[in-house]
C-alpha positions as CSV (number, residue, x, y, z in Angstrom):
1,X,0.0,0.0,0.0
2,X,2.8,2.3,0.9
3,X,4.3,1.4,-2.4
4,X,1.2,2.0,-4.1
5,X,0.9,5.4,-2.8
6,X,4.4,6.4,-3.1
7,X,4.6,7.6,0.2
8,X,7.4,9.8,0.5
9,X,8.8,8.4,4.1
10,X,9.1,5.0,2.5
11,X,11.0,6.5,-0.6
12,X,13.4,8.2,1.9
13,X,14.3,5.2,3.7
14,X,14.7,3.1,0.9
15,X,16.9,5.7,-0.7
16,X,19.3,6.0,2.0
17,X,19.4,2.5,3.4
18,X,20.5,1.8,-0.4
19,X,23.1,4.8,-0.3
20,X,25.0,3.9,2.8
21,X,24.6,-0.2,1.7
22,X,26.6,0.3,-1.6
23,X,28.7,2.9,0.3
24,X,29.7,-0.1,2.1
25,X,30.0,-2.3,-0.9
26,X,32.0,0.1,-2.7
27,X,34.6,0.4,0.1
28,X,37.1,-2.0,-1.2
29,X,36.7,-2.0,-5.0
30,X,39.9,-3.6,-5.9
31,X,38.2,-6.7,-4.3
32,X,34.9,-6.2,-5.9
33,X,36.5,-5.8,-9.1
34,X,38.1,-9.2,-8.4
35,X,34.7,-10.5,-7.7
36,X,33.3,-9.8,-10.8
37,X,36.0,-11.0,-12.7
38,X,35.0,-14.8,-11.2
39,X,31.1,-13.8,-12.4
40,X,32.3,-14.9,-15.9
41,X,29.7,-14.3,-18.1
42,X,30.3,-10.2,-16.9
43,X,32.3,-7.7,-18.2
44,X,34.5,-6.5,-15.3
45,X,33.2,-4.1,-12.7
46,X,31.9,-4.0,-9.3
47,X,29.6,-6.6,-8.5
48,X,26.9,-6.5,-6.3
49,X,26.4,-8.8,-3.2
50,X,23.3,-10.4,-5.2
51,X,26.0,-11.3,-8.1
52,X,28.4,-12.7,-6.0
53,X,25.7,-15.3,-3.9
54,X,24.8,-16.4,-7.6
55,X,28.4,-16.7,-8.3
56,X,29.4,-18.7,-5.2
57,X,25.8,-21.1,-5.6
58,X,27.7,-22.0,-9.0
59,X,30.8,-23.1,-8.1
60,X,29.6,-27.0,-6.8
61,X,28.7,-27.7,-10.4
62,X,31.1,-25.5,-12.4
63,X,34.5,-26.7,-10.7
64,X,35.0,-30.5,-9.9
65,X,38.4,-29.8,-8.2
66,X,38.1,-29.0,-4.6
67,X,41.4,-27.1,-4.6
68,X,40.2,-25.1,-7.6
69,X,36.5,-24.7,-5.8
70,X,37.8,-23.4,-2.4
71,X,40.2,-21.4,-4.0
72,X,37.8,-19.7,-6.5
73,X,35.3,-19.4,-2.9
74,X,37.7,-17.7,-1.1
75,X,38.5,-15.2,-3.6
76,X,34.6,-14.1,-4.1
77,X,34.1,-14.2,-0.3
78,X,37.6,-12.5,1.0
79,X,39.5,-10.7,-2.1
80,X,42.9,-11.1,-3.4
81,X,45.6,-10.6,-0.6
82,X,43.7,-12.9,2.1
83,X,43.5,-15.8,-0.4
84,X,47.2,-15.0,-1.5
85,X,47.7,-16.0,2.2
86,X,45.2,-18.6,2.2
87,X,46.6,-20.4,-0.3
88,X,50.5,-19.6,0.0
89,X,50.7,-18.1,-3.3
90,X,52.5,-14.7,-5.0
91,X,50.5,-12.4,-7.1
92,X,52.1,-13.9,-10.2
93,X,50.6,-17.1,-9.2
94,X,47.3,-15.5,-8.0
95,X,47.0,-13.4,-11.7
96,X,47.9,-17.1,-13.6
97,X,45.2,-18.8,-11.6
98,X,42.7,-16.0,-11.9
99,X,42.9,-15.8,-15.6
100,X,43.3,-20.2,-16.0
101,X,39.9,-20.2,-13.6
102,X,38.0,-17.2,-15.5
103,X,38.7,-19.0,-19.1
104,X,37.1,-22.1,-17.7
105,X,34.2,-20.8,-16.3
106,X,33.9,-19.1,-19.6
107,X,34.3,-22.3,-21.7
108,X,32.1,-24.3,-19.6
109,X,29.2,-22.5,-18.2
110,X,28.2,-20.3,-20.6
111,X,24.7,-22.5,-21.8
112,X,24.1,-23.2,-18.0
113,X,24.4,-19.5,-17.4
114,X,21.2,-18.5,-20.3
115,X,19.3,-21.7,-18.9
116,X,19.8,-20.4,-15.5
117,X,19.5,-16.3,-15.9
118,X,15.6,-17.5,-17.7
119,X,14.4,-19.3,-15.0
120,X,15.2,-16.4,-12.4
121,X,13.7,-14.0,-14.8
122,X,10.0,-16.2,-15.2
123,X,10.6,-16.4,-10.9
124,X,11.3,-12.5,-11.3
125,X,8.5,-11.9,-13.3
126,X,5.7,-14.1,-11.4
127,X,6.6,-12.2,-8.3
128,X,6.7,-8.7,-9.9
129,X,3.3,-9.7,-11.3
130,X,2.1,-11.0,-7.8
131,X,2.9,-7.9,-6.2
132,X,0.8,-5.6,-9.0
133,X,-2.4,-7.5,-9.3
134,X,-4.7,-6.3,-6.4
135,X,-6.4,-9.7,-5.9
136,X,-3.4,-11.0,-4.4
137,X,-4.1,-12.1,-0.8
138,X,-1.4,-12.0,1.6
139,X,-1.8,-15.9,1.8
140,X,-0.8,-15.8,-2.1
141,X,2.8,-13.6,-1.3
142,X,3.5,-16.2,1.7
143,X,2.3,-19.5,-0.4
144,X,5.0,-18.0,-3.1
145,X,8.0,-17.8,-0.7
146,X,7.5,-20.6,0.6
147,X,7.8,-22.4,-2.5
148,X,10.7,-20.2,-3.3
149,X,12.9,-20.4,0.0
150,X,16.0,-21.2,-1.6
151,X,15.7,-18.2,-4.2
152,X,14.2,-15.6,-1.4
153,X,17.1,-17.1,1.4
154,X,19.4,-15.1,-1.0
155,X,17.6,-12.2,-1.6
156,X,17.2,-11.7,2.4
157,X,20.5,-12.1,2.9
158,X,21.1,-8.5,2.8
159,X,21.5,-4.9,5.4
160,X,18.7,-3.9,3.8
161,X,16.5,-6.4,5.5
162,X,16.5,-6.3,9.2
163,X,14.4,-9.0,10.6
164,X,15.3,-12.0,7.5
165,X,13.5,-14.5,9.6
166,X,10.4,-12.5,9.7
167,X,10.1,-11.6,6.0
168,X,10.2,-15.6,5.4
169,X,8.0,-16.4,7.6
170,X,5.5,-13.7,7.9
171,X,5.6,-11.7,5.4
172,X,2.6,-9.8,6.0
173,X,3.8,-8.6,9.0
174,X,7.3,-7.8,8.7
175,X,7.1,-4.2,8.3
176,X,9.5,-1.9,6.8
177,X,11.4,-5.1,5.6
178,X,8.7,-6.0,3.0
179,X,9.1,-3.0,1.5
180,X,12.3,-3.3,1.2
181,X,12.3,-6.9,0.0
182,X,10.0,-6.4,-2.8
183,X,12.6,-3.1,-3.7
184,X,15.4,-5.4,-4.0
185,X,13.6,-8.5,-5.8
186,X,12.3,-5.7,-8.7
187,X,15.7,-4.1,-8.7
188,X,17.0,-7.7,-9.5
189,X,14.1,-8.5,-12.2
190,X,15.6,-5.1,-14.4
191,X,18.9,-5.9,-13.8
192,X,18.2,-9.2,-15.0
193,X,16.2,-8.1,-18.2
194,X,17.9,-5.6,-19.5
195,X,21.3,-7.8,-18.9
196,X,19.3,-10.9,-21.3
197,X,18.1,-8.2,-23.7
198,X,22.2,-7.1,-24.6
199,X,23.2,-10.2,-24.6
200,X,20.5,-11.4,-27.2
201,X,21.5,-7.8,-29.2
202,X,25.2,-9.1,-29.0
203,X,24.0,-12.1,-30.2
């Protein structure tokens, strides 16, 4: 309703949660950068903490090798010079691994990727349609979580969300959280769509 109305209290906090969240994110952008860089189907820049769960829920079925799996986790989850410790290696070795990892992932998950990226998109799209029809029942928006809770887990995994527990399981009544949620699952659905529609242009 708040949405619907475009209350202006609701667009302020939303605004500025969002500011000081990708203030945060920003901070370190060399490892950001580095980040993306594993994300292989994307041109280099800083990724977002959304890109980076998708990235690390792919790496069971992109990389085989343990050693090249925990290696690839820890530099998504901790940057450059901890996994340089991590993993006893110089930044010559680091740079040969990065670039031997990125061309595999590029070789090898590519038609996963497109399979993958349309699915989220018809999930996207069924809860971007949810939320606009005004028959939906709040007994519709909770029925649809729960059926998503591997998809929404990630989503809520975020400082924008406060109480991730509560926008699970009680949607409804989770408050300001809601609001939020449904912010951040439309922001993904654009992201999304306009990232299939160049890559079908490029195409």
């Amino acid at each position: 309703m708040a949405i619907a109305k475009d209350l202006p209290s609701l667009r302020w906090k939303i605004k500025y949660a969002a500011k000081d969240y990708y203030r945060r994110v920003n901070k370190d952008a060399t490892r950001e950068r580095e980040k993306a860089q594993m994300v292989a189907h994307m041109e280099p820049h800083v990724s977002s903490q959304s890109e980076t769960l998708e990235a690390l829920g792919r790496l069971p079925e992109l990389f085989k090798n343990a050693n090249t799996r925990d290696w690839a986790e820890s530099v998504l989850r901790v940057g450059q010079r901890e996994t340089l410790i991590r993993f006893n290696q110089t930044p010559r070795q680091f740079g040969n691994k990065l670039a031997k990892t990125c061309d595999y992932a590029r070789q090898h998950q590519q038609p996963k990727q497109s399979n993958s990226h349309a699915k989220e998109l018809k999930l996207l799209k069924e809860w971007d349609d949810l939320m606009a029809d005004q028959d939906t029942s709040d007994d519709d928006v909770q029925t649809f979580i729960n059926g998503h809770q591997d998809y929404i887990n990630q989503v809520v995994d975020n400082p924008l969300i406060k109480f991730q527990g509560k926008v699970l399981k009680d949607f409804v009544n989770s408050g300001v959280d809601r609001y939020a949620f449904n912010e951040l699952m439309h922001a993904r659905y654009i992201k999304l769509e306009q990232e299939l529609d160049r890559r079908t242009n490029h195409e």
